[in-house]
Residue frames as qw, qx, qy, qz and C-alpha x, y, z in Angstrom:
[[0.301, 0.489, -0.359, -0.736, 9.65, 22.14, 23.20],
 [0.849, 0.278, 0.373, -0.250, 7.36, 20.06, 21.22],
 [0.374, -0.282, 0.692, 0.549, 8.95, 18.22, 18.16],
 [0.284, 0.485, -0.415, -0.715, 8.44, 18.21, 14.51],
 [0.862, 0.142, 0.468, -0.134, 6.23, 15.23, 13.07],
 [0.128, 0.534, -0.700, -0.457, 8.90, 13.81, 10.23],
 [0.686, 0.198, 0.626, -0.313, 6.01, 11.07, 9.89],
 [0.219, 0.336, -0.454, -0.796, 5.95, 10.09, 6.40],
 [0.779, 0.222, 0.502, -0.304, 2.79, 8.22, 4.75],
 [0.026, 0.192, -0.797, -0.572, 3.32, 5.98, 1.21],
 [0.758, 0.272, 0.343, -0.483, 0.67, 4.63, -0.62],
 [0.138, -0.078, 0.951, 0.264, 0.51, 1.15, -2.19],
 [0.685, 0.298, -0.289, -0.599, -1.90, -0.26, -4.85],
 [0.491, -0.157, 0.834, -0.195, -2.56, -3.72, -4.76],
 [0.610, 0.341, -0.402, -0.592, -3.19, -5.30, -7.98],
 [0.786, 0.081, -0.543, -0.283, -4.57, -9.21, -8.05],
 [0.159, -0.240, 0.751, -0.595, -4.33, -10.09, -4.41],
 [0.396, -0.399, -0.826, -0.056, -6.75, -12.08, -2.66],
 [0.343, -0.746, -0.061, -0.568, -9.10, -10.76, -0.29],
 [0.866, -0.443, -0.119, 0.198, -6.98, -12.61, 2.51],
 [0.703, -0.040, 0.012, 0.710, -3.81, -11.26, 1.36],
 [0.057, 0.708, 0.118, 0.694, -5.39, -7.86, 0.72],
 [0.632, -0.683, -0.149, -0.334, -6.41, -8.38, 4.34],
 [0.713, -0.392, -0.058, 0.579, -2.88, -9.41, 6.12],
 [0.435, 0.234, 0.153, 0.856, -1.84, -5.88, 4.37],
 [0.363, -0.711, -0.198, -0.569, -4.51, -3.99, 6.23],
 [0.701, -0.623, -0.326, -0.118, -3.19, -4.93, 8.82],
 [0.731, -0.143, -0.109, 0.658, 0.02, -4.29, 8.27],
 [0.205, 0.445, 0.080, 0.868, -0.39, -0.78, 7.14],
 [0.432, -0.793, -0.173, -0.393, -2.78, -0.10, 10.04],
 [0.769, -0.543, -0.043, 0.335, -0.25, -1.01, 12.51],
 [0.612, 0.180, 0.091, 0.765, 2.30, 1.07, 10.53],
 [0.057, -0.804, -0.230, -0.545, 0.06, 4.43, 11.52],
 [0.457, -0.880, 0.126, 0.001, 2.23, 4.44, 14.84],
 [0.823, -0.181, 0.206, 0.497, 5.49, 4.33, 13.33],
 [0.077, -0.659, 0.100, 0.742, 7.66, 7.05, 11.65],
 [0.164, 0.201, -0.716, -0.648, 6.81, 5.35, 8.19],
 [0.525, 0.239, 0.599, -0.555, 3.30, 4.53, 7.45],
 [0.066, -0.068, -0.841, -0.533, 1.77, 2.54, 4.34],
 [0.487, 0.393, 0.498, -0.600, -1.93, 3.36, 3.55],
 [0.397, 0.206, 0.785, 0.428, -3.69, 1.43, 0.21],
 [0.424, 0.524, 0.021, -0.739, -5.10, 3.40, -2.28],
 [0.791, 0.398, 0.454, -0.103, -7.06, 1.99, -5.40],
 [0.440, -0.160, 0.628, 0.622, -4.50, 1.05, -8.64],
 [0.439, 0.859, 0.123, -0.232, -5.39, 3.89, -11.57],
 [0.712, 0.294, 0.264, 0.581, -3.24, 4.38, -14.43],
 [0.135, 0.820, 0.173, 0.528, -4.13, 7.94, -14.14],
 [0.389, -0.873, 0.265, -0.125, -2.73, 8.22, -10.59],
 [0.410, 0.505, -0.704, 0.285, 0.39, 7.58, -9.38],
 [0.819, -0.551, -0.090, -0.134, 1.26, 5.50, -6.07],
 [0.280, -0.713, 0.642, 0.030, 4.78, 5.07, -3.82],
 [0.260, -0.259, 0.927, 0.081, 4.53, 1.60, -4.03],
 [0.792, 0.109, -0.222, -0.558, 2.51, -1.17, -6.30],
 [0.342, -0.248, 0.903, -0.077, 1.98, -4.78, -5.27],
 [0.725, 0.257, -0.240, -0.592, 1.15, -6.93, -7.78],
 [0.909, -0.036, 0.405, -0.094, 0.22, -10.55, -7.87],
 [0.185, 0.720, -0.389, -0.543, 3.09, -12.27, -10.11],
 [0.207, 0.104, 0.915, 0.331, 1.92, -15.48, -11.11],
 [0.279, 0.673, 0.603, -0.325, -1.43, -13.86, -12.10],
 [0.446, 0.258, 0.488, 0.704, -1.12, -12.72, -16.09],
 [0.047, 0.864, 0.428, 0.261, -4.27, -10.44, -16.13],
 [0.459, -0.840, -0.145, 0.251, -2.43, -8.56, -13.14],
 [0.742, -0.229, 0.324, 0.541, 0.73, -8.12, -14.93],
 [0.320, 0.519, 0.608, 0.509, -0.90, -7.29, -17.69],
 [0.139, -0.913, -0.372, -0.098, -2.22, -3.85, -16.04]]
């Protein structure tokens, strides 16, 4: 009997990152698509929501959003 996928996916925003650090988080979340918890980035809107936000905190402007 086949099983039930209880897979669940989050999505993180990523506010004032570098494009290096945006990039070690692509990798982590791509390596999280074979696990039972998976993290996929989606662009930071006020008008949407997201599971998780990562924001630069020594960066004011970022805070500031």
């Amino acid at each position: 009997m086949a099983r039930m996928s209880t897979k669940r996916t989050f999505t993180v925003a990523v506010i004032g990152l570098t494009q290096q650090e945006q990039g070690v988080l692509t990798n982590c979340f791509r390596l999280s698509t074979h696990r039972p918890f998976a993290y996929a980035q989606v662009p930071f809107s006020a008008e949407t929501s997201s599971d998780i936000v990562i924001v630069d905190g020594d960066d004011q402007q970022s805070m500031t959003q």
